[in-house]
N, CA, C and O atoms as CSV, one atom per row, in Angstrom:
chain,resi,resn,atom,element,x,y,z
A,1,UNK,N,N,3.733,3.251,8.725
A,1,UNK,CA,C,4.112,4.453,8.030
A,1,UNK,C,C,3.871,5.625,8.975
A,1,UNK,O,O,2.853,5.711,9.661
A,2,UNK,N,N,4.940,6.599,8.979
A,2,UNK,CA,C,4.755,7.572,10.028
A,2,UNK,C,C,4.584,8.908,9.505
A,2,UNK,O,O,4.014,9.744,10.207
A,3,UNK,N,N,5.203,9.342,7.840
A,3,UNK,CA,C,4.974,10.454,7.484
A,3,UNK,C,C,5.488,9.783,5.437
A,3,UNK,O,O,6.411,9.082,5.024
A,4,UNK,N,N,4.089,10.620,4.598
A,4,UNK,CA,C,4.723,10.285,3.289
A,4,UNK,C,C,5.021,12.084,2.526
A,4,UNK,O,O,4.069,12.840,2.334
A,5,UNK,N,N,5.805,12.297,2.345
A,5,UNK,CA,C,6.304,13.274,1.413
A,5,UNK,C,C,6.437,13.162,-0.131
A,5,UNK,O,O,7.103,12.280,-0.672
A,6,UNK,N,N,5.756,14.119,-0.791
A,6,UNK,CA,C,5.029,13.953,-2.258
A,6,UNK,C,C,5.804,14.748,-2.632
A,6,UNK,O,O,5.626,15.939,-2.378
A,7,UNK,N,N,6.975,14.278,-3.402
A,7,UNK,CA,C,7.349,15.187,-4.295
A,7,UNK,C,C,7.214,14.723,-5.830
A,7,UNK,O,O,6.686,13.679,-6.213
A,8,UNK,N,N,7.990,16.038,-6.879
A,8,UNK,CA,C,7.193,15.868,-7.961
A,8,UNK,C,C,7.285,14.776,-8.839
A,8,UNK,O,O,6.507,14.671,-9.788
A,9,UNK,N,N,8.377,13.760,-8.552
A,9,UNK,CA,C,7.833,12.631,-9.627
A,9,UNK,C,C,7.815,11.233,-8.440
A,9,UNK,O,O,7.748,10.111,-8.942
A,10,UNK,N,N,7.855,11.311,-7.404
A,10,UNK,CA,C,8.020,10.205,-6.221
A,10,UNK,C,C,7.540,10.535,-4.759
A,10,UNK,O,O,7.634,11.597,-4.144
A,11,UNK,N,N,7.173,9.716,-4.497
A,11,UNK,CA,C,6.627,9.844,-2.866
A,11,UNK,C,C,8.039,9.146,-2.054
A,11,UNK,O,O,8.740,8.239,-2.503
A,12,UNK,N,N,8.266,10.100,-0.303
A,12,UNK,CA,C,9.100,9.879,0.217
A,12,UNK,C,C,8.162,8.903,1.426
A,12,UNK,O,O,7.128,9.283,1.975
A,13,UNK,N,N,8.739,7.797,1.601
A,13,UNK,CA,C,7.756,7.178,2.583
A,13,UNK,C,C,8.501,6.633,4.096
A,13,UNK,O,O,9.276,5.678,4.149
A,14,UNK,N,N,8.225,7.176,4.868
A,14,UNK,CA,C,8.802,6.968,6.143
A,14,UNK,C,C,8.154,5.828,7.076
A,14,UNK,O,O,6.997,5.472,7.304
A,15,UNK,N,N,9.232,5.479,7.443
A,15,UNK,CA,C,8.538,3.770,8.223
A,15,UNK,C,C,8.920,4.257,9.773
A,15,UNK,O,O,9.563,5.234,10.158
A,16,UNK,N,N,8.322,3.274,10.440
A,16,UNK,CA,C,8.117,3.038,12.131
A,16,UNK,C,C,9.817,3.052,12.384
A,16,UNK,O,O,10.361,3.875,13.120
A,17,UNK,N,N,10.330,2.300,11.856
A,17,UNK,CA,C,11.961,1.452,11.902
A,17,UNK,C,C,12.782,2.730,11.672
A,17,UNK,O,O,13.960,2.562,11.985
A,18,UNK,N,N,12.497,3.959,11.214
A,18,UNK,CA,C,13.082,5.035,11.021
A,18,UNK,C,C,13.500,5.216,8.969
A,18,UNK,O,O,13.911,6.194,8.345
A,19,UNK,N,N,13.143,3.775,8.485
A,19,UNK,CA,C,13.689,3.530,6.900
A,19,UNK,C,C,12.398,4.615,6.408
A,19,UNK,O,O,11.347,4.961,6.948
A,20,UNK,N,N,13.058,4.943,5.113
A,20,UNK,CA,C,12.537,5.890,4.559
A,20,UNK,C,C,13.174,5.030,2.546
A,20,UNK,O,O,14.233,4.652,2.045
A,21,UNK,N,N,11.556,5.148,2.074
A,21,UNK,CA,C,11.316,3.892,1.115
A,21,UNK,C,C,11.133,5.333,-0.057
A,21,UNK,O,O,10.554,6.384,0.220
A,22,UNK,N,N,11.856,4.969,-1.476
A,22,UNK,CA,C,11.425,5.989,-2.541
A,22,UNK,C,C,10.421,5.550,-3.396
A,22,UNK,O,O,10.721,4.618,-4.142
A,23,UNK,N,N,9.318,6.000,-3.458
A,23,UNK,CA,C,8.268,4.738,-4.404
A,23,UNK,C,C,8.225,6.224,-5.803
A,23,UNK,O,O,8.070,7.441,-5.695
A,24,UNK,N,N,8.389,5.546,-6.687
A,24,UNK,CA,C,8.293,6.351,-8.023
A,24,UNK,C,C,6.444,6.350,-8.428
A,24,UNK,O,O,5.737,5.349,-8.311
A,25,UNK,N,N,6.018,7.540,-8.845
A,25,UNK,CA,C,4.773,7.140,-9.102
A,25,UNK,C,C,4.385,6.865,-10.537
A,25,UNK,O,O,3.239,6.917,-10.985
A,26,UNK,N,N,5.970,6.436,-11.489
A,26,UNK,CA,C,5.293,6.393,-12.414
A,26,UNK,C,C,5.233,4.415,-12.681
A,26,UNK,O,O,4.858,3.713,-13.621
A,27,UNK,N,N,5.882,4.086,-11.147
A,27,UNK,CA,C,6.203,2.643,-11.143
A,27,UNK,C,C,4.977,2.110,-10.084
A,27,UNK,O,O,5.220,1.035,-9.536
A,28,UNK,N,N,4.122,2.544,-9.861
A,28,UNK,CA,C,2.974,1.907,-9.608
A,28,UNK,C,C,2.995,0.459,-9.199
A,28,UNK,O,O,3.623,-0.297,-9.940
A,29,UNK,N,N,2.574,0.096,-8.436
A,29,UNK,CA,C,2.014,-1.679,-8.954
A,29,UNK,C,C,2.677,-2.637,-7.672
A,29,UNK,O,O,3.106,-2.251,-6.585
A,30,UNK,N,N,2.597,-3.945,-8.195
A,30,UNK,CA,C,3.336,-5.194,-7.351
A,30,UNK,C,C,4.686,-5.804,-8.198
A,30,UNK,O,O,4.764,-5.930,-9.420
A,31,UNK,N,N,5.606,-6.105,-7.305
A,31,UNK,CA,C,6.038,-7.018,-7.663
A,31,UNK,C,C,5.414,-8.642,-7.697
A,31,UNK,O,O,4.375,-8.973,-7.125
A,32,UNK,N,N,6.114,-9.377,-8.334
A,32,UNK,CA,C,5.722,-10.960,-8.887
A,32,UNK,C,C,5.279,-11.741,-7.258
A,32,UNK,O,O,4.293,-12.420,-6.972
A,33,UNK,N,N,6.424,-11.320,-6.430
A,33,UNK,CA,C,6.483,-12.260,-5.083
A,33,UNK,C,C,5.017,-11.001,-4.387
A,33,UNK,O,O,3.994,-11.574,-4.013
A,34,UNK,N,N,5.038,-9.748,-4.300
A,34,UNK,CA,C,4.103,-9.286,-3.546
A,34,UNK,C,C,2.704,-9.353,-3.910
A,34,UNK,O,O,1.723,-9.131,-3.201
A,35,UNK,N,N,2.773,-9.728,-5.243
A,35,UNK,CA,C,0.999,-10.187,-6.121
A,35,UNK,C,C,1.196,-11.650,-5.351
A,35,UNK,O,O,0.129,-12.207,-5.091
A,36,UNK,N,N,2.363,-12.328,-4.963
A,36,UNK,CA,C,1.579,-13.849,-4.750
A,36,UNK,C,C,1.286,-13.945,-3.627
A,36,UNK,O,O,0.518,-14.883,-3.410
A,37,UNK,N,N,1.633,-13.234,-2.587
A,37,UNK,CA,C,1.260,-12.580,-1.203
A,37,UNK,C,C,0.194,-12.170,-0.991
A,37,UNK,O,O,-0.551,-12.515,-0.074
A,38,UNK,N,N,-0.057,-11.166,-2.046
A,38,UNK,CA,C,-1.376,-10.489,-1.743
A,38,UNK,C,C,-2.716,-10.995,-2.080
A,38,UNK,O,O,-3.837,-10.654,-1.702
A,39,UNK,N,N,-2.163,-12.191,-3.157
A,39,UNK,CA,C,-3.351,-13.308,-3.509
A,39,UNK,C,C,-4.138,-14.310,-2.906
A,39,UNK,O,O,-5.279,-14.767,-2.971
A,40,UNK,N,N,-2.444,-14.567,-1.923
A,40,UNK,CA,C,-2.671,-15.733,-0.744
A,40,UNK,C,C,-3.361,-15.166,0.394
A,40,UNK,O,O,-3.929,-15.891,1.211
A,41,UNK,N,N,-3.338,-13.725,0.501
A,41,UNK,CA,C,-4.225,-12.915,1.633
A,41,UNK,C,C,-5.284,-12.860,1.215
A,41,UNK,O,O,-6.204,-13.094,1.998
A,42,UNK,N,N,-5.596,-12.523,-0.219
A,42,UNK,CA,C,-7.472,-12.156,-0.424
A,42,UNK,C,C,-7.938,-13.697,-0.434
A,42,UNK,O,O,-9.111,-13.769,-0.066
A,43,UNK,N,N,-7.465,-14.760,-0.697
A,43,UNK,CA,C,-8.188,-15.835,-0.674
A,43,UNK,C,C,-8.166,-16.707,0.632
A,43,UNK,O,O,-8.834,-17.735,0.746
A,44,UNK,N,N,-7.443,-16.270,1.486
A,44,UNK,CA,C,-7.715,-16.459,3.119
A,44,UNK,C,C,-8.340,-15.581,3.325
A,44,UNK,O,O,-9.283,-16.153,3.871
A,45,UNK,N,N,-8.611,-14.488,3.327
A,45,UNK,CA,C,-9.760,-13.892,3.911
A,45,UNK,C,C,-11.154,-14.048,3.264
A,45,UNK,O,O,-12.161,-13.699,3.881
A,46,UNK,N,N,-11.207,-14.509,2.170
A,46,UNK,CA,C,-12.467,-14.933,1.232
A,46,UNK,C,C,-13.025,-16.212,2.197
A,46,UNK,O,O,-14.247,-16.365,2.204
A,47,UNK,N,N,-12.329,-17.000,2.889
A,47,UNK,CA,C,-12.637,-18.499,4.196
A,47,UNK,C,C,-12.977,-17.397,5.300
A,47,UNK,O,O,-13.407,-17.761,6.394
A,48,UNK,N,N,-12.838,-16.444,5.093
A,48,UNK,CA,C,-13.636,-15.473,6.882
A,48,UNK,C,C,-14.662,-14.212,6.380
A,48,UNK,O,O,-15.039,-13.189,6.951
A,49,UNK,N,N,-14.912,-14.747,5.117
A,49,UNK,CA,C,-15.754,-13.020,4.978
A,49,UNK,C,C,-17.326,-12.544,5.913
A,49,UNK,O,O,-17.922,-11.504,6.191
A,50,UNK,N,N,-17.520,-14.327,6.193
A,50,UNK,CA,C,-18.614,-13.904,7.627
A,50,UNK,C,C,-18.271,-13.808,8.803
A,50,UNK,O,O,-19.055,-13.956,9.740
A,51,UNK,N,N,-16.757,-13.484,8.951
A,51,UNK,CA,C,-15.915,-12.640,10.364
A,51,UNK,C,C,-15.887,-11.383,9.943
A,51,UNK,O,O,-15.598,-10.643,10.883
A,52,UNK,N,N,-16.027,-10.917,9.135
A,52,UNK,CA,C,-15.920,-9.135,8.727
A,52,UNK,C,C,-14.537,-9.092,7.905
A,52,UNK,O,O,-14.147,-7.963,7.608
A,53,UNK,N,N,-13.677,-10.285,7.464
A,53,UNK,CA,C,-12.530,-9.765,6.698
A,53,UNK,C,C,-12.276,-9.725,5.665
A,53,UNK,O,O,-12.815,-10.560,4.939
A,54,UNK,N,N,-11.657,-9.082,5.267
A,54,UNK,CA,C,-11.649,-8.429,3.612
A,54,UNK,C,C,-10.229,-7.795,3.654
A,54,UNK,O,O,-9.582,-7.438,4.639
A,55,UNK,N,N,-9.826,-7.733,1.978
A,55,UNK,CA,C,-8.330,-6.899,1.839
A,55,UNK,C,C,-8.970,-7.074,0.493
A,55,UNK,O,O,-9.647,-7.826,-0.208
A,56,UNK,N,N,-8.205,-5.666,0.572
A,56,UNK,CA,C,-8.418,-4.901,-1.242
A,56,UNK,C,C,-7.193,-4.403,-1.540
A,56,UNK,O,O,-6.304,-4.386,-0.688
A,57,UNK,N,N,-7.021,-3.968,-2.716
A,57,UNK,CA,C,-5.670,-3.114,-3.275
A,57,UNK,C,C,-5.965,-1.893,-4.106
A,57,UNK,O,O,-5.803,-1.766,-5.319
A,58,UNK,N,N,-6.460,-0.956,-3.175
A,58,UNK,CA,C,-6.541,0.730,-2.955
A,58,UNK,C,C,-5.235,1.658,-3.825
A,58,UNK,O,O,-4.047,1.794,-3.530
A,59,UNK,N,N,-5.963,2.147,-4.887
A,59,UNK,CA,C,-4.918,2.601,-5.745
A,59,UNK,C,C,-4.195,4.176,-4.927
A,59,UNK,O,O,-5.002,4.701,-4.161
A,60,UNK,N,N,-3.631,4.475,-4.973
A,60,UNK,CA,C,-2.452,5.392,-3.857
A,60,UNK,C,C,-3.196,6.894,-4.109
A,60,UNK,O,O,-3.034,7.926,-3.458
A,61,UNK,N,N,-3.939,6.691,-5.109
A,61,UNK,CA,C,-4.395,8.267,-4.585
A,61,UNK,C,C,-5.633,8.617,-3.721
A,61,UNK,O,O,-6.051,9.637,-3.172
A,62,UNK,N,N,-6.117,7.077,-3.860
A,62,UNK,CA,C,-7.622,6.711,-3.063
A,62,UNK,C,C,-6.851,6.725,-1.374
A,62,UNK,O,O,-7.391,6.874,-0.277
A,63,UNK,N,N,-5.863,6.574,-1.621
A,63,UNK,CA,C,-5.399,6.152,-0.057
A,63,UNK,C,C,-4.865,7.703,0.471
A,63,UNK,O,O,-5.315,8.112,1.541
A,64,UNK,N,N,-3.970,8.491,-0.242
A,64,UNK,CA,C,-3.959,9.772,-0.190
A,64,UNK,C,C,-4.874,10.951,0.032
A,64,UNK,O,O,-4.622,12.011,0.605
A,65,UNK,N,N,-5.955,10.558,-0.524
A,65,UNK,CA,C,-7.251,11.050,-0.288
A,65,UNK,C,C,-7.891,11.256,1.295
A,65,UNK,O,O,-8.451,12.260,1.734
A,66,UNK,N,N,-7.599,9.886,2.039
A,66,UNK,CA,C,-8.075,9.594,3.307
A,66,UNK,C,C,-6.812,9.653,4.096
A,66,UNK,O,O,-6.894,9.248,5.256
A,67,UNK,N,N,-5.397,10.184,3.579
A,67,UNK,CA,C,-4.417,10.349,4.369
A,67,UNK,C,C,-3.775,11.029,3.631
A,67,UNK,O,O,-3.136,10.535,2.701
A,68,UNK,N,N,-3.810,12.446,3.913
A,68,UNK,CA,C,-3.070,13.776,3.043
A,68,UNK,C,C,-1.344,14.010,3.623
A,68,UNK,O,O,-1.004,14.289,4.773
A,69,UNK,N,N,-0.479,13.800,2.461
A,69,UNK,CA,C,0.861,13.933,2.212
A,69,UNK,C,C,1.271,15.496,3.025
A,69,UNK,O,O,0.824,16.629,2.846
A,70,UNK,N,N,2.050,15.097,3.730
A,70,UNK,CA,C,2.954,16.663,3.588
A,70,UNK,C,C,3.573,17.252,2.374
A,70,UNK,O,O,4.158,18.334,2.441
């Protein structure tokens, strides 16, 4: 992600690739295939948590917080 733009009902989200993604904020969440992704990641990293790895799912304003929108 290279730049996110907050406008008033959606964030504009700009990628490396030059794509630019519309995420609605009142649509929050995962899809079906990206929860089974993200399941198959926390429970491979649960087999390394005495390597230091971990993945969480950081709700967007916690992440906004530590990376402020234009």
């Amino acid at each position: 992600m290279t730049e996110v733009e907050d406008k008033d009902d959606h964030y504009l989200i700009h990628n490396h690739s030059g794509s630019i993604y519309t995420c609605y904020k009142s649509r929050e969440g995962m899809s079906g295939m990206s929860s089974s992704v993200f399941n198959k990641w926390q429970s491979d990293a649960k087999l390394k948590v005495n390597e230091g790895v971990s993945i969480q799912c950081v709700p967007i304003e916690d992440y906004f917080k530590a990376h402020p929108t234009s």
